[in-house]
N, C-alpha and C positions, 0 to 999 in steps of 0.2 A: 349189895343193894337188893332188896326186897322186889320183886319181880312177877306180875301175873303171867303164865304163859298165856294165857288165852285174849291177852290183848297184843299179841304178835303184829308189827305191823303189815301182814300180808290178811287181808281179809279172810275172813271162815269160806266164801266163794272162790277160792284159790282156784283161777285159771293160768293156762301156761300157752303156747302157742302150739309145744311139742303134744302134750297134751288135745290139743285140740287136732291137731295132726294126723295122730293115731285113734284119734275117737276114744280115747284113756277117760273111763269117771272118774273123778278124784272127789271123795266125800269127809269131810272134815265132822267128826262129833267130839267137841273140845268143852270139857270144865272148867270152871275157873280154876287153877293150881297155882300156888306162891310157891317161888322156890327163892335161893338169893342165890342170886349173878348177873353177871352182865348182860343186860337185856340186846346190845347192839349184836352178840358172839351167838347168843340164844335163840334169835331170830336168821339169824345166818344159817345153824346147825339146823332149822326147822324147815328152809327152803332148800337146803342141800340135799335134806333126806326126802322132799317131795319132789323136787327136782331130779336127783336118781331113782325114784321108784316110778317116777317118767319116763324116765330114758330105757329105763332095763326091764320093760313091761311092753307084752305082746299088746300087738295093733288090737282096740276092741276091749283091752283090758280092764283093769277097776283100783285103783289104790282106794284105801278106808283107813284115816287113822283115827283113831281114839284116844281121846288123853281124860282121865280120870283119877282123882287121889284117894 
């Protein structure tokens, strides 16, 4: 299946509790990109890896991802 990443169901404002915790910015600059797959698995892979660069990120820190094709 044919699949926008950037219609992820987790908003472009991705906050997190842990995140807020440690004072962590977390900045989203997302393209539109089609890829094809399972958007439910894609969307999982896409909070996991914002979720770990939460967790494993000094107090104060900054995650920035970028998605561009």
């Amino acid at each position: 299946m044919l699949v926008c990443i950037s219609n992820w169901s987790q908003p472009p404002d991705y906050k997190s509790k842990q995140a807020d915790k440690k004072n962590i910015v977390v900045e989203l600059d997302m393209e539109p990109v089609y890829v094809y797959g399972n958007a439910a698995l894609l969307s999982e892979l896409a909070m996991n890896l914002l979720d770990n660069a939460v967790k494993y990120n000094h107090e104060g820190g900054h995650v920035t991802v970028k998605l561009t094709a």
